[in-house]
C-alpha positions, -999 to +999 in steps of 0.1 A: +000+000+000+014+034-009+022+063+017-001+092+004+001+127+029-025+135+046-045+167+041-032+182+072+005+171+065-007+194+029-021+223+042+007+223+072+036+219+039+017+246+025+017+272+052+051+271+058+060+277+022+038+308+027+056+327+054+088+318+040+075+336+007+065+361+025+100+361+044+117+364+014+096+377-016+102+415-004+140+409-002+138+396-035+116+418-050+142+447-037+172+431-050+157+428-084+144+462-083+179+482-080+196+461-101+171+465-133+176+509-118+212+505-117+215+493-148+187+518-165+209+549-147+243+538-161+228+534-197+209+569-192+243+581-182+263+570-207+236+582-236+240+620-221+278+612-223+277+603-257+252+625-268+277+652-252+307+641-269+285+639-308+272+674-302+307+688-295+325+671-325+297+690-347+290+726-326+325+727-313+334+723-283+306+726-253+326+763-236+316+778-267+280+772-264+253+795-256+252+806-218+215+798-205+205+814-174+180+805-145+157+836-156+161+821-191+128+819-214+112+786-221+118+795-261+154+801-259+158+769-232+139+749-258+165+761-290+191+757-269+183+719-261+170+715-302+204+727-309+227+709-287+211+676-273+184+667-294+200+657-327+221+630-307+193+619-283+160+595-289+139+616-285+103+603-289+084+637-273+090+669-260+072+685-232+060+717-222+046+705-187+053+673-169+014+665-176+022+667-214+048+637-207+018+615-188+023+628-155-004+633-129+022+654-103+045+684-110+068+677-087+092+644-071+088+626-036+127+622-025+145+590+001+146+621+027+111+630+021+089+600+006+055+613+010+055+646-004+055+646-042+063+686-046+105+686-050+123+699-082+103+690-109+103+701-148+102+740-140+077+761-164+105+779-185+123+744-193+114+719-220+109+679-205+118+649-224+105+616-229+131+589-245+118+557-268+131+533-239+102+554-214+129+571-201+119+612-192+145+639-183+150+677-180+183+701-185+178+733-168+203+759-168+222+760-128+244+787-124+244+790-090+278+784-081+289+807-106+308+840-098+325+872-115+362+851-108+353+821-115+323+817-136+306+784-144+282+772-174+265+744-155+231+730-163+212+704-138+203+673-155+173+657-143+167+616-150+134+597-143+142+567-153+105+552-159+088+584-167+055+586-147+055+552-139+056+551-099+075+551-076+087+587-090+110+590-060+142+612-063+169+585-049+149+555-065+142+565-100+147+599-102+180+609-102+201+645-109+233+651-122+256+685-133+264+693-167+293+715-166+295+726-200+332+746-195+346+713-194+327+693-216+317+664-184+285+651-166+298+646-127+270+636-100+251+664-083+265+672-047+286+647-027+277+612-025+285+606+010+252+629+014+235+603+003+237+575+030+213+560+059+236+579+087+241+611+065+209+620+046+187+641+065+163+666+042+155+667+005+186+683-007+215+656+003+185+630-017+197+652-048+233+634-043+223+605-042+232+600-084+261+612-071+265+581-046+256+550-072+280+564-094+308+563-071+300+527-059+302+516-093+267+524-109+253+496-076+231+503-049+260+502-017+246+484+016+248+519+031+222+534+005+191+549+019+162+528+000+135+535+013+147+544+047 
């Protein structure tokens, strides 16, 4: 005669499967979670590197460009990124607002600041972005480091990496980097070591936090502040 289980041998099998699921799904989920954002940020990167490099060999190189300004219209912020980026970029759409590019908010939730979805979004002079991979972004002109002896052309560069898809969370899949167009590079915004469980502490150091993957190798370190 052959061994069969019995129903509550079953059902007792089948609960502890469950709370080990449960145990582990979140972990996993996580994991898989940074690593498919890690690897989205470093290809977003390297497009705005490349796309930085074509547009110099054919406009010369980028400390020669126009200079942009804060108080700079949304026309001449819209030429200037028709002229420069867009010829080397896929773009699929421009946008005037963020609600042109799908968008139900007009502004980011941050890692310091997770409820609040108000923080540095696509400001109403500057043109938005959405790429054929879903991609959106923004460049809008940052010269506020810059001074009479030592003045800087630097533009903020603003990645979402999955448009306005949730979680829209500046430090999860929004993240900001500085083009500095005097020497032709794209560094991370801030210092990275803002951008840790110990160290982050409002909105601003979550601005770093491109900054921080970048330095650790485009990974998300054990000291990162997901979802803290």
């Amino acid at each position: 005669m052959k061994k069969a289980f019995t129903l509550a041998e079953v059902l007792i099998t089948l609960g502890i499967l469950g709370i080990v699921i449960a145990m582990t799904l979140p972990a996993l989920v996580t994991n898989y979670q940074k690593k498919q954002f890690s690897a989205q940020l470093k290809k977003a990167y390297s497009t705005f590197s490349q796309a930085l490099m074509m547009s110099q060999e054919f406009n010369g190189p980028s400390y020669t460009w126009w200079t942009l300004e804060p108080s700079s219209t949304y026309k001449e912020n819209l030429k200037y990124f028709e002229l420069y980026w867009k010829p080397y970029l896929n773009v699929l759409q421009i946008c005037e607002k963020m609600k042109d590019c799908g968008y139900k908010i007009t502004g980011y939730a941050s890692v310091a600041d997770l409820k609040n979805y108000k923080w540095y979004g696509q400001n109403n002079n500057i043109p938005g972005f959405i790429f054929g991979d879903g991609t959106y972004a923004y460049i809008r002109p940052y010269n506020g480091n810059s001074t009479a002896d030592n003045p800087q052309k630097l533009q903020l560069l603003s990645i979402d990496l999955n448009g306005p898809k949730n979680p829209n969370i500046i430090g999860i899949d929004v993240f900001q980097f500085m083009i500095n167009t005097d020497k032709g590079v794209i560094t991370g915004f801030g210092e990275g070591h803002f951008c840790t469980i110990d160290m982050i502490d409002d909105v601003e150091d979550s601005r770093s936090c491109g900054s921080k993957v970048m330095s650790d190798g485009w990974e998300f370190a054990p000291d990162y502040p997901w979802y803290r």
